[in-house]
PDB file of N, H, CA, C and O in Angstrom:
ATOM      1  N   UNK A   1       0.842  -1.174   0.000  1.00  0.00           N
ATOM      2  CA  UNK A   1       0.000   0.000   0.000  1.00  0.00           C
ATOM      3  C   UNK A   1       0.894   1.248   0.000  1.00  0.00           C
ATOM      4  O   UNK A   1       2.025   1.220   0.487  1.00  0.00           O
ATOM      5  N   UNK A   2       0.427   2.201  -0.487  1.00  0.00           N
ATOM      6  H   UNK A   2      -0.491   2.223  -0.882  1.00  0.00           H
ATOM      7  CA  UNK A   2       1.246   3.623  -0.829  1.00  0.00           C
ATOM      8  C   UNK A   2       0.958   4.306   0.238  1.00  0.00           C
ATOM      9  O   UNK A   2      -0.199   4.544   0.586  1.00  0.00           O
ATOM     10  N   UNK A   3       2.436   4.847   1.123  1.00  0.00           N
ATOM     11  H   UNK A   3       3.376   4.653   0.841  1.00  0.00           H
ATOM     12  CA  UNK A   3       1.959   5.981   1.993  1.00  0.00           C
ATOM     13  C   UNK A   3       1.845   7.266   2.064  1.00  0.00           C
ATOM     14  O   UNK A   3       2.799   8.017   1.861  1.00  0.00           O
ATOM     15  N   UNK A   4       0.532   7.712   2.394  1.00  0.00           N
ATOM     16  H   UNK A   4      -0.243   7.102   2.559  1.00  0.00           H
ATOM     17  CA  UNK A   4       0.087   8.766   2.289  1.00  0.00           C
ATOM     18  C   UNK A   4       0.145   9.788   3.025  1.00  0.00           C
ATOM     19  O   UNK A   4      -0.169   9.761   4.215  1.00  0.00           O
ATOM     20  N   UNK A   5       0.672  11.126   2.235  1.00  0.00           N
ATOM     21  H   UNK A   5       0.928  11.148   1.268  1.00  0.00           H
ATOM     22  CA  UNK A   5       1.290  12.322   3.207  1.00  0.00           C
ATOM     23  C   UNK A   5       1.325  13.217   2.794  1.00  0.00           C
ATOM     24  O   UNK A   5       0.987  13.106   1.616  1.00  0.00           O
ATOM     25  N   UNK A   6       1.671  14.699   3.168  1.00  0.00           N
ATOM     26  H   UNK A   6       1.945  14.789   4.125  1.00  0.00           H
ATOM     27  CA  UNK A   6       1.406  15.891   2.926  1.00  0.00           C
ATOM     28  C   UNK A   6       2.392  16.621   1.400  1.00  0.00           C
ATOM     29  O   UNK A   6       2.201  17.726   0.892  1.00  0.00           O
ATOM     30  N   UNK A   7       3.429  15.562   0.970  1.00  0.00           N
ATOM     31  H   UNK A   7       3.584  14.664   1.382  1.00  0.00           H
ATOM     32  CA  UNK A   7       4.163  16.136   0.542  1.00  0.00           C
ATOM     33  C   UNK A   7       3.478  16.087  -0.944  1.00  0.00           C
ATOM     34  O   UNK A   7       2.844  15.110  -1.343  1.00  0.00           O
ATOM     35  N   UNK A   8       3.686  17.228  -1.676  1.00  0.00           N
ATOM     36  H   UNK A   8       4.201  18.021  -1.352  1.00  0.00           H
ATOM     37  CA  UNK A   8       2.967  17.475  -3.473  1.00  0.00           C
ATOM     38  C   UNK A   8       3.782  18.217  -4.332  1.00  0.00           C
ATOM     39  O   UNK A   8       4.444  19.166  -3.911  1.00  0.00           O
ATOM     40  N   UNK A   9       3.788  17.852  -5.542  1.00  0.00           N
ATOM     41  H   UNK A   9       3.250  17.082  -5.884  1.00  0.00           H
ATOM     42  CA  UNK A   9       4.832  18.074  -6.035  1.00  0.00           C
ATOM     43  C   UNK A   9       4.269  19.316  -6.825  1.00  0.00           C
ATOM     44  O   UNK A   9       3.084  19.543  -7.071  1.00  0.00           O
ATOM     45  N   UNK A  10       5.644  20.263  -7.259  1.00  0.00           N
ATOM     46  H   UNK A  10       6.606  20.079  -7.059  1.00  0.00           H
ATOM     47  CA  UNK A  10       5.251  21.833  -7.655  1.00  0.00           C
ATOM     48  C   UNK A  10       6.494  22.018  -8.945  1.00  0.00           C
ATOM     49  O   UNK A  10       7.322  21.139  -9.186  1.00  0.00           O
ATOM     50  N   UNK A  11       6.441  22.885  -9.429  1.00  0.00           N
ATOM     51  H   UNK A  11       5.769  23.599  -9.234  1.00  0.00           H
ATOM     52  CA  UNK A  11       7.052  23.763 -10.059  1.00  0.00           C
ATOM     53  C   UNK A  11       7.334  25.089 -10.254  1.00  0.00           C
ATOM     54  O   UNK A  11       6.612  26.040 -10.555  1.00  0.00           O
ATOM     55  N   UNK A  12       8.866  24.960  -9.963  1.00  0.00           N
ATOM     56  H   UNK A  12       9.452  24.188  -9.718  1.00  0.00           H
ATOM     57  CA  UNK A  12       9.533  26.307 -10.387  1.00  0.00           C
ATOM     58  C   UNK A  12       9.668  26.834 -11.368  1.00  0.00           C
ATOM     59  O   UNK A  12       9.846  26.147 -12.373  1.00  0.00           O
ATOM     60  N   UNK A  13       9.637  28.285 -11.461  1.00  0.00           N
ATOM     61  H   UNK A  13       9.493  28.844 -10.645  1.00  0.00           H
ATOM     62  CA  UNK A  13       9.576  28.761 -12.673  1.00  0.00           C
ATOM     63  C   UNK A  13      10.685  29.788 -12.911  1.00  0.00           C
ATOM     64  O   UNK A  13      10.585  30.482 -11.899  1.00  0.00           O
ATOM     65  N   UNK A  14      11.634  30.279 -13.604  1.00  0.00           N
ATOM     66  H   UNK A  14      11.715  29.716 -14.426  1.00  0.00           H
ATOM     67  CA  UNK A  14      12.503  31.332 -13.726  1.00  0.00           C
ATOM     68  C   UNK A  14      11.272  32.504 -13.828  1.00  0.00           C
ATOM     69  O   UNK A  14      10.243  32.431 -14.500  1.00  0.00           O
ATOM     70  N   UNK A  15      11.717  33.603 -12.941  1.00  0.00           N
ATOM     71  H   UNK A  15      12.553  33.663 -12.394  1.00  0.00           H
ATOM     72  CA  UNK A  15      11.196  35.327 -12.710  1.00  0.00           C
ATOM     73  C   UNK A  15      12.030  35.858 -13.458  1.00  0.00           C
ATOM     74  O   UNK A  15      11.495  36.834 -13.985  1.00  0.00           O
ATOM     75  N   UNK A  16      13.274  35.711 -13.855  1.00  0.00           N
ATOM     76  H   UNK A  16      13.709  34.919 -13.428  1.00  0.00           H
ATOM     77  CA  UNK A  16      13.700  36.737 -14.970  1.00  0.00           C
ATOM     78  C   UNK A  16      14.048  36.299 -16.104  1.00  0.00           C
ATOM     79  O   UNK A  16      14.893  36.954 -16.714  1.00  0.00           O
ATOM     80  N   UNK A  17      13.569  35.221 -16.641  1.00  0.00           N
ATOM     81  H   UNK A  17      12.883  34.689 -16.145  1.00  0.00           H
ATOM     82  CA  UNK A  17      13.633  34.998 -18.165  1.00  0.00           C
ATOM     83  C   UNK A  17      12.360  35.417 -18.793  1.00  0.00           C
ATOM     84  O   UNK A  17      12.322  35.936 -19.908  1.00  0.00           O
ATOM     85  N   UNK A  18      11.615  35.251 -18.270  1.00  0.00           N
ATOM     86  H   UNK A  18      11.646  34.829 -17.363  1.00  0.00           H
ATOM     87  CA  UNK A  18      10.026  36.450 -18.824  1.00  0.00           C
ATOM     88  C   UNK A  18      10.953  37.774 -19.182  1.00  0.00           C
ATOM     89  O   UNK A  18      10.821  38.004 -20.384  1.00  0.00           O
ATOM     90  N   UNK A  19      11.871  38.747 -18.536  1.00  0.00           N
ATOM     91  H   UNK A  19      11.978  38.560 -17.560  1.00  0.00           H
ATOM     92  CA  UNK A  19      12.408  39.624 -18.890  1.00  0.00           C
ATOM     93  C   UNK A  19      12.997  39.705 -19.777  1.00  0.00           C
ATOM     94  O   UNK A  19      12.845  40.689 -20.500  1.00  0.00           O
ATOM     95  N   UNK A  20      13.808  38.828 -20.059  1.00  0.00           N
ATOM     96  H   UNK A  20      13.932  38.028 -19.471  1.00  0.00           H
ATOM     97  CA  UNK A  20      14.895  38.961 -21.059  1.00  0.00           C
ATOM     98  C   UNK A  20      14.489  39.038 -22.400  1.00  0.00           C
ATOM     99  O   UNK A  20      15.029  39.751 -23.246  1.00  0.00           O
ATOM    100  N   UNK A  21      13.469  38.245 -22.597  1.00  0.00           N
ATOM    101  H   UNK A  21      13.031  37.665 -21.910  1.00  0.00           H
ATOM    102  CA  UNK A  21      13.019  38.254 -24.040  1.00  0.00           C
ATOM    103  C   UNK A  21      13.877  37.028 -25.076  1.00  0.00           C
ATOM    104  O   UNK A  21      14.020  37.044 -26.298  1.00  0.00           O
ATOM    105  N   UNK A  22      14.294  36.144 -24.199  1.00  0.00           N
ATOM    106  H   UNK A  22      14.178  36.131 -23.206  1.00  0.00           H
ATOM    107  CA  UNK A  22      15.039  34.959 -24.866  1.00  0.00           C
ATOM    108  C   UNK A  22      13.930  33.955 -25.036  1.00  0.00           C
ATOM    109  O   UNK A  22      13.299  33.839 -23.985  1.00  0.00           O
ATOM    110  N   UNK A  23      13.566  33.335 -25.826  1.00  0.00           N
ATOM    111  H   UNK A  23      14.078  33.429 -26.680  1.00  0.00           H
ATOM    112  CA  UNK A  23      13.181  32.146 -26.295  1.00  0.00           C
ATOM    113  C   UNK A  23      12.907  30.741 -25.603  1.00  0.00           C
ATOM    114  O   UNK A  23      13.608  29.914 -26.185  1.00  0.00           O
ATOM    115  N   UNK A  24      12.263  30.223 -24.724  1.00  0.00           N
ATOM    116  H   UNK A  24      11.694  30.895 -24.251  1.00  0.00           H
ATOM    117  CA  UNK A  24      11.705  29.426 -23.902  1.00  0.00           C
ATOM    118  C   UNK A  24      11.650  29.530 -22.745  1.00  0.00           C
ATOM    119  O   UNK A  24      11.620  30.705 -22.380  1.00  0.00           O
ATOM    120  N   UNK A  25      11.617  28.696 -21.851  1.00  0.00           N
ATOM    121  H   UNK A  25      11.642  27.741 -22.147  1.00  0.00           H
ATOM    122  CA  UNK A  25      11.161  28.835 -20.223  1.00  0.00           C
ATOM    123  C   UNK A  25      12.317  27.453 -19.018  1.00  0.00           C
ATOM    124  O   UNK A  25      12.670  26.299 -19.259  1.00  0.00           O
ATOM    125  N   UNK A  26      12.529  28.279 -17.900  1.00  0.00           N
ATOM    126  H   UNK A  26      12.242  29.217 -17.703  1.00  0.00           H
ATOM    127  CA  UNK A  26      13.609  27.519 -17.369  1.00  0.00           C
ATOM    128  C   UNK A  26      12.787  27.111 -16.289  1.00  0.00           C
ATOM    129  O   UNK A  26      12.644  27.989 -15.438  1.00  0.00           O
ATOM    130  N   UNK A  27      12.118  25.879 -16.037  1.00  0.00           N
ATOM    131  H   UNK A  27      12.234  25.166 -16.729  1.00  0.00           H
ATOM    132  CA  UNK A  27      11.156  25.243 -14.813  1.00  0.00           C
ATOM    133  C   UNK A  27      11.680  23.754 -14.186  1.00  0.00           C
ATOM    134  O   UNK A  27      12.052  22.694 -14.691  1.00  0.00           O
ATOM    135  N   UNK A  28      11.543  24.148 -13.117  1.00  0.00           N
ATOM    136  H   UNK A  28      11.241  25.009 -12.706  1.00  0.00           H
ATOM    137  CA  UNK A  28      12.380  22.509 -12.342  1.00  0.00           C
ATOM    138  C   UNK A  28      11.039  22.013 -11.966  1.00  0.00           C
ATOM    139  O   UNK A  28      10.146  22.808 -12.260  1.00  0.00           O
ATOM    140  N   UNK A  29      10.642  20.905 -11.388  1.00  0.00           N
ATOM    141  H   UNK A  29      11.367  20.259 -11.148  1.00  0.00           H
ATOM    142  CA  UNK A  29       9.827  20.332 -10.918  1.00  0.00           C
ATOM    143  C   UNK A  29      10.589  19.291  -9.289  1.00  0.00           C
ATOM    144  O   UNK A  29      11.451  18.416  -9.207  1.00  0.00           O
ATOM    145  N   UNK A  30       9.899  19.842  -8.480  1.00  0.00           N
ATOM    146  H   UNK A  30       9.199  20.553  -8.547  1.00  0.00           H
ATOM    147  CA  UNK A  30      10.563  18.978  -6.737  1.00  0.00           C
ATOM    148  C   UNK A  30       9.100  18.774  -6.272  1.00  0.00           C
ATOM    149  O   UNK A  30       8.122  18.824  -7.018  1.00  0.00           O
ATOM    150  N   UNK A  31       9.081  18.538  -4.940  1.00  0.00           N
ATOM    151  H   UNK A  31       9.875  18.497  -4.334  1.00  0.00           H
ATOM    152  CA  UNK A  31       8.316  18.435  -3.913  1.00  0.00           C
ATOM    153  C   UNK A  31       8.367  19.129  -2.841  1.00  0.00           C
ATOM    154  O   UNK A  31       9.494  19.472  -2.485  1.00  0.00           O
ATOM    155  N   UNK A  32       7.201  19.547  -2.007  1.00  0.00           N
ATOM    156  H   UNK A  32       6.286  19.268  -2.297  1.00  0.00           H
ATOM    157  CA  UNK A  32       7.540  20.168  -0.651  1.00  0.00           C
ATOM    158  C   UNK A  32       6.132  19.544   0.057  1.00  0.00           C
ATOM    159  O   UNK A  32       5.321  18.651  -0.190  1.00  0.00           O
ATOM    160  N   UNK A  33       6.363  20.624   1.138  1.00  0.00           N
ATOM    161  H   UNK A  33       7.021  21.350   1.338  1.00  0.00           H
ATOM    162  CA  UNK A  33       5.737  19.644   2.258  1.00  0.00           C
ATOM    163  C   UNK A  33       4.283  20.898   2.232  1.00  0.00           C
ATOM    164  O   UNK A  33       4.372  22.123   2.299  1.00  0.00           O
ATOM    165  N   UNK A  34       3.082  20.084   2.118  1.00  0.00           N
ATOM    166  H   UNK A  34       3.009  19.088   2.064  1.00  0.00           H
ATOM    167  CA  UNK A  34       2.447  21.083   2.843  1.00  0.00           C
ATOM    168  C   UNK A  34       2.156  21.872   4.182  1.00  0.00           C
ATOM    169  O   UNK A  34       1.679  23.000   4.312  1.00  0.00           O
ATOM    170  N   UNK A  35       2.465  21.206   4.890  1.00  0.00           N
ATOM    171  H   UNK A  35       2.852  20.290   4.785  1.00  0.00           H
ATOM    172  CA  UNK A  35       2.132  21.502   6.608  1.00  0.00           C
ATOM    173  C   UNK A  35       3.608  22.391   6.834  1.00  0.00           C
ATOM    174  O   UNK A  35       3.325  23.535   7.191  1.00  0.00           O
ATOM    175  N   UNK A  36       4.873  22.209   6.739  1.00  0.00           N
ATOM    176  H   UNK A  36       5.103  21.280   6.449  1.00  0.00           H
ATOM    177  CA  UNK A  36       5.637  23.118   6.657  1.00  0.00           C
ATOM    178  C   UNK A  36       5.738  24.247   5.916  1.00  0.00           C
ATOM    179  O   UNK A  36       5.678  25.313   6.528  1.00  0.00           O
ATOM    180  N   UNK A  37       5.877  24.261   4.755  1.00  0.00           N
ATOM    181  H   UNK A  37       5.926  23.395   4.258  1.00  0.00           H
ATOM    182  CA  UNK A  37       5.867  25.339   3.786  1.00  0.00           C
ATOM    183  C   UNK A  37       4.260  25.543   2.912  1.00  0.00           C
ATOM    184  O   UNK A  37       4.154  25.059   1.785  1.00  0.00           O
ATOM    185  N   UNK A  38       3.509  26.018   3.320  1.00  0.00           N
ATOM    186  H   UNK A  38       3.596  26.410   4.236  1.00  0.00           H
ATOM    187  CA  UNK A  38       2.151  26.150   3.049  1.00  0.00           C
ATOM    188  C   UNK A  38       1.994  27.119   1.590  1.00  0.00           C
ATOM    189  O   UNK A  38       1.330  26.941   0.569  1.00  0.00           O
ATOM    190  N   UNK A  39       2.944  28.227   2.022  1.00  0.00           N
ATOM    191  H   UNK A  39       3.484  28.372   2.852  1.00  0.00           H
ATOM    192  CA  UNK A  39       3.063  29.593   1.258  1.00  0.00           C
ATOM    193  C   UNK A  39       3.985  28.921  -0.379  1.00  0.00           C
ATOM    194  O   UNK A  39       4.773  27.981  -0.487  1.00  0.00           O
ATOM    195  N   UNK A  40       3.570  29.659  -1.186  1.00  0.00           N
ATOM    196  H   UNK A  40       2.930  30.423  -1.099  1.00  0.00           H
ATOM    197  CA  UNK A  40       4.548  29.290  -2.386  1.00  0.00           C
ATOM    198  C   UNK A  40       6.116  29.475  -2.496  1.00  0.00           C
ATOM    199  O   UNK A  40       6.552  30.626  -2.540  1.00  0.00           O
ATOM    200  N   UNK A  41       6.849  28.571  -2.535  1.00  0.00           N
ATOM    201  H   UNK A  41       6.495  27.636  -2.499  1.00  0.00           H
ATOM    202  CA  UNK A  41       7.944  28.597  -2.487  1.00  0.00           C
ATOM    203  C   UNK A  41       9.019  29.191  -3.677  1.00  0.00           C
ATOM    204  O   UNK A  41       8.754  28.978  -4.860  1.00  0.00           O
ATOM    205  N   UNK A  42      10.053  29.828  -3.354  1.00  0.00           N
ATOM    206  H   UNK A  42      10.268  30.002  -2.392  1.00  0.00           H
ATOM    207  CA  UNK A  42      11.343  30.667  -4.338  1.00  0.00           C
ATOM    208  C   UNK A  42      12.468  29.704  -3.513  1.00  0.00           C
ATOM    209  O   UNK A  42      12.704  29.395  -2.345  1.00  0.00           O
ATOM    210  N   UNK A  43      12.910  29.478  -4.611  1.00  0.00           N
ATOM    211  H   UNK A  43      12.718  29.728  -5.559  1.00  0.00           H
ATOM    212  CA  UNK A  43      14.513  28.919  -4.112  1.00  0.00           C
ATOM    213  C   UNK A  43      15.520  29.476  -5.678  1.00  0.00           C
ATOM    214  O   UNK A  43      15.080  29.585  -6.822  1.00  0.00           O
ATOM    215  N   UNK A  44      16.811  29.717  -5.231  1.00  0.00           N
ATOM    216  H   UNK A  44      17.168  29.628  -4.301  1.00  0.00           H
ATOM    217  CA  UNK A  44      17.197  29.983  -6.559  1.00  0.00           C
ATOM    218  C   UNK A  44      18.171  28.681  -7.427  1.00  0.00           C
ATOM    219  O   UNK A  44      18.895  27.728  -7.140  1.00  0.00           O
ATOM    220  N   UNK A  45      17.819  29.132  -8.206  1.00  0.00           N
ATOM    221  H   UNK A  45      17.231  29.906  -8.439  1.00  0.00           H
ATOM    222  CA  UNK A  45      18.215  27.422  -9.112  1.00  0.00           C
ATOM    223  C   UNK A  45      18.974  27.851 -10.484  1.00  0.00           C
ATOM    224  O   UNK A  45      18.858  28.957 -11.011  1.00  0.00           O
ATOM    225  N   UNK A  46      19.701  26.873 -10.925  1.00  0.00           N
ATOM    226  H   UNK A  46      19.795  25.974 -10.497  1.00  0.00           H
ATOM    227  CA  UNK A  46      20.620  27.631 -12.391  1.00  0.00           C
ATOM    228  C   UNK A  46      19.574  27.669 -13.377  1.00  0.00           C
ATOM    229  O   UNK A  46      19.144  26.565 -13.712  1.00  0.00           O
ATOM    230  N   UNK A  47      19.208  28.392 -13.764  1.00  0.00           N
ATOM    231  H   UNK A  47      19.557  29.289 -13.491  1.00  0.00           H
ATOM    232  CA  UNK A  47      19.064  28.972 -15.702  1.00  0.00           C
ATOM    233  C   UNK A  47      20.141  28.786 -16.408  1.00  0.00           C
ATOM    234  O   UNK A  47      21.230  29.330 -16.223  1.00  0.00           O
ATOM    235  N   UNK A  48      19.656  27.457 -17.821  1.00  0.00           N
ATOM    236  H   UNK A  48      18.772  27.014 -17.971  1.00  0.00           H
ATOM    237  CA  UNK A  48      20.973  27.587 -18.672  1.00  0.00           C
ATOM    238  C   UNK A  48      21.167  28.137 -19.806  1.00  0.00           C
ATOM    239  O   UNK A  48      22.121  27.964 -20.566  1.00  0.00           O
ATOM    240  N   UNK A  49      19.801  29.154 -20.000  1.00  0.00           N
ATOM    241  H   UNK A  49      19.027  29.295 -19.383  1.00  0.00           H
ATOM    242  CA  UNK A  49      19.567  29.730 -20.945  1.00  0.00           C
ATOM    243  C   UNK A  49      20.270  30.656 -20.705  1.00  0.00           C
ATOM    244  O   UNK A  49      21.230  30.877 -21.443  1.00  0.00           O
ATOM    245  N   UNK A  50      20.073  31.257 -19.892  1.00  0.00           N
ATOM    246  H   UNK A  50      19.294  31.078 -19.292  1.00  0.00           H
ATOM    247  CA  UNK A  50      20.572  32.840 -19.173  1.00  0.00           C
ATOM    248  C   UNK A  50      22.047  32.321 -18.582  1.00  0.00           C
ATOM    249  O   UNK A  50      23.035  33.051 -18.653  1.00  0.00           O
ATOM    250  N   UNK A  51      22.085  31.233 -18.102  1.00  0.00           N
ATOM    251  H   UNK A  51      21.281  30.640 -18.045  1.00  0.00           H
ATOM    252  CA  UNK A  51      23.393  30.926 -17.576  1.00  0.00           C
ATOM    253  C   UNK A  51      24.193  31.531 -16.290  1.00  0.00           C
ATOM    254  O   UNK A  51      25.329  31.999 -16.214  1.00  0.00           O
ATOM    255  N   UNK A  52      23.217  31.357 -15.346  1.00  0.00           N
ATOM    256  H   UNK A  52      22.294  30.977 -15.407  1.00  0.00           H
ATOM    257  CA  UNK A  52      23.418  32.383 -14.521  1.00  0.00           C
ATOM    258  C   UNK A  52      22.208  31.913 -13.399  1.00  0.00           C
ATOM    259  O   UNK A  52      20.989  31.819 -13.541  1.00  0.00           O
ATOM    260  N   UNK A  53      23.125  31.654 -12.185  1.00  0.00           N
ATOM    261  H   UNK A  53      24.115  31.731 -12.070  1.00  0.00           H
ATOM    262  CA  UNK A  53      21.673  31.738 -11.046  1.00  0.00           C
ATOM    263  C   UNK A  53      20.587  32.411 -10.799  1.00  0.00           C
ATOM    264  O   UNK A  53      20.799  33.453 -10.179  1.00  0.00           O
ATOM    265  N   UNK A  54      19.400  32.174 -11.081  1.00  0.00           N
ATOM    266  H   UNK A  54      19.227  31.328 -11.584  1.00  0.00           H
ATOM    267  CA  UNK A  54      18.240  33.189 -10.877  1.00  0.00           C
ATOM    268  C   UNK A  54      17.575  32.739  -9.917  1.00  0.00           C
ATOM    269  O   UNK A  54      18.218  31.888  -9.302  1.00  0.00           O
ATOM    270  N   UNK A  55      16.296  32.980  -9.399  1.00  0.00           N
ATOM    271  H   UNK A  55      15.774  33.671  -9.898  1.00  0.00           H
ATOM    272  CA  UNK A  55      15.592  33.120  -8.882  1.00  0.00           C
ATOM    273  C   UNK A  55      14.057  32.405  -9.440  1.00  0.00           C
ATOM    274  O   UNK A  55      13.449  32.813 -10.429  1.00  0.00           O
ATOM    275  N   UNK A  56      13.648  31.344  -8.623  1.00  0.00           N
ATOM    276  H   UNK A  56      14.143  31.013  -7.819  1.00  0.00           H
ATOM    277  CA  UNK A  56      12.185  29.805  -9.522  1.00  0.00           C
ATOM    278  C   UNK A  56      11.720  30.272  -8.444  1.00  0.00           C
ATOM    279  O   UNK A  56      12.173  30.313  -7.300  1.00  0.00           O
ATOM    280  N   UNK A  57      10.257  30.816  -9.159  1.00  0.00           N
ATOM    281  H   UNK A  57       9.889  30.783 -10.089  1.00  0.00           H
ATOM    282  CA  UNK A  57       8.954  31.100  -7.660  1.00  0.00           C
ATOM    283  C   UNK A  57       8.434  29.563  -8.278  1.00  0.00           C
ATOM    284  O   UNK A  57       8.593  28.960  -9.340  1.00  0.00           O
ATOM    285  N   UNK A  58       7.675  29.282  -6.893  1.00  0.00           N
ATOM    286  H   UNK A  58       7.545  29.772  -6.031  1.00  0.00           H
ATOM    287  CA  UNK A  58       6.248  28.177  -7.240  1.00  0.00           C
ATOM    288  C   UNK A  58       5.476  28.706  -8.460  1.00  0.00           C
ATOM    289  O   UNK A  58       5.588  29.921  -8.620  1.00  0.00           O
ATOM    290  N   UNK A  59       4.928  28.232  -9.106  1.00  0.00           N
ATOM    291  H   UNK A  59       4.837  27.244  -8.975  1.00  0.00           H
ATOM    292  CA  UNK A  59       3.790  28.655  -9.707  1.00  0.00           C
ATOM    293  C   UNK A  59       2.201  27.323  -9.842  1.00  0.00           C
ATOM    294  O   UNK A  59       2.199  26.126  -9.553  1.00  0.00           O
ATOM    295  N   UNK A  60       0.895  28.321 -10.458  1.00  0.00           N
ATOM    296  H   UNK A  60       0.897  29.293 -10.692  1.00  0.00           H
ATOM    297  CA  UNK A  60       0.115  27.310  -9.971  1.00  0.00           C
ATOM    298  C   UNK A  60      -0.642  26.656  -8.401  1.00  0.00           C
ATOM    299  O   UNK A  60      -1.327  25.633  -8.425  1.00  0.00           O
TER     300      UNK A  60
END
């Protein structure tokens, strides 16, 4: 049987490649917890478009 728990999986999205005006989209996909982190989560993650650490809000 599968155990069942708070954790759901989300996606990040790059906040400054919408700016740039370059040509596709930089999105990770993880998990978090609901009961801990309730609020939408930012962590910063590499862009290899931009090439350069940015900044993945939750989205959705």
């Amino acid at each position: 049987m599968a155990k069942k728990g708070n954790r759901i999986q989300v996606i990040l999205e790059c906040t400054e490649h919408k700016n740039s005006g370059k040509p596709g989209t930089s999105r990770y996909i993880t998990t978090k917890s609901k009961k801990n982190t309730p609020d939408r989560m930012e962590l910063k993650k590499f862009n290899p478009i931009l090439k350069k650490m940015t900044v993945h809000k939750e989205i959705k």
